[in-house]
N, C-alpha and C positions, 0 to 999 in steps of 0.2 A: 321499778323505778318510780320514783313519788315527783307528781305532779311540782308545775313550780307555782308557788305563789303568784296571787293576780294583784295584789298588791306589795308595792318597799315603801318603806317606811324611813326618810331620811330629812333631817331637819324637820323642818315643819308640815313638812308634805307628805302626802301620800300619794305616789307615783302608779298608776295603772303599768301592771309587767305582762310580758307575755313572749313566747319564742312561738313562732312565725317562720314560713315559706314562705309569707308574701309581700318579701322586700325587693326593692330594684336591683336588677342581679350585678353581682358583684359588694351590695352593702350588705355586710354581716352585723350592722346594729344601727338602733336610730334612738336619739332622745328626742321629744318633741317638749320645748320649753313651754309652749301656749300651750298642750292637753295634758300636762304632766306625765306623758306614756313614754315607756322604755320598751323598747322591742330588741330581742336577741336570734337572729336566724336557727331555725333551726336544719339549715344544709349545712352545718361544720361538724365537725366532732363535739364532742361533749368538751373536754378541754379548750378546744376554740370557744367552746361558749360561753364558757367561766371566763374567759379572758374577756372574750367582748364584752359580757358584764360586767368587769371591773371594771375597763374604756368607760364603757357610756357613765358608769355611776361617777367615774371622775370627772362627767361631763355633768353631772346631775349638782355634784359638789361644788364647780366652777361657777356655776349658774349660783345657789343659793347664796355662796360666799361672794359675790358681785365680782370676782377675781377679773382684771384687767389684761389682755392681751390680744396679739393677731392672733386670727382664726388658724392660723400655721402655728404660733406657740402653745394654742391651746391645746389643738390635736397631739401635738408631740407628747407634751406631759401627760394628759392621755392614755397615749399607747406605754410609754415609758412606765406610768404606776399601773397600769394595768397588765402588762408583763410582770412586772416584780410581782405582785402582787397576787398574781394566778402563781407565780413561781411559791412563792411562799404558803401558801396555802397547799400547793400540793406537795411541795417536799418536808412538811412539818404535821402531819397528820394528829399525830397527839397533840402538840400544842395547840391546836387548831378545837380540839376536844373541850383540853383543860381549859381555854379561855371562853368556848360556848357555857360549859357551866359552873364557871365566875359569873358570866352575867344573867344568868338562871337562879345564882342566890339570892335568897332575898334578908334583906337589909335588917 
């Protein structure tokens, strides 16, 4: 199983990553906007974590984009793209292929 990356690279930043046991029990992800760090638990399944990593990156994307809402609309959208979006990725395996290396061409 291959390490995950200590760094994402999204907008202009770069995000310190890492999955972690040593979150407050019951949270399975955290973004921290002031250290740029994304933490993904690692007490869930492997699928739970993909997912949480989609949540938090929609929370990374919120942030960059200065998107406007309650802290309840934001979480929803959130959890909402980050369901679809673990969905898709795992029931589309080759697409998921084909589009990594589209953007592996070079120009």
């Amino acid at each position: 199983m291959s390490k995950p990356p200590k760094i994402i690279k999204l907008g202009y930043h770069d995000i310190e990553f890492s999955v972690s046991s040593e979150l407050p029990d019951g949270t399975t992800g955290h973004y921290s906007q002031n250290h740029r760090m994304l933490v993904v638990s690692k007490d869930q399944s492997p699928q739970d974590q993909v997912n949480t990593l989609f949540h938090e990156v929609v929370h990374v994307a919120w942030d960059l984009a200065k998107l406007e809402g309650s802290d309840e609309h934001e979480e929803r959208v959130a959890s909402v793209l980050g369901n679809l979006l673990t969905e898709f990725v795992s029931r589309n395996p080759g697409l998921l292929r084909w589009m990594q290396e589209r953007l592996n061409e070079s120009d």
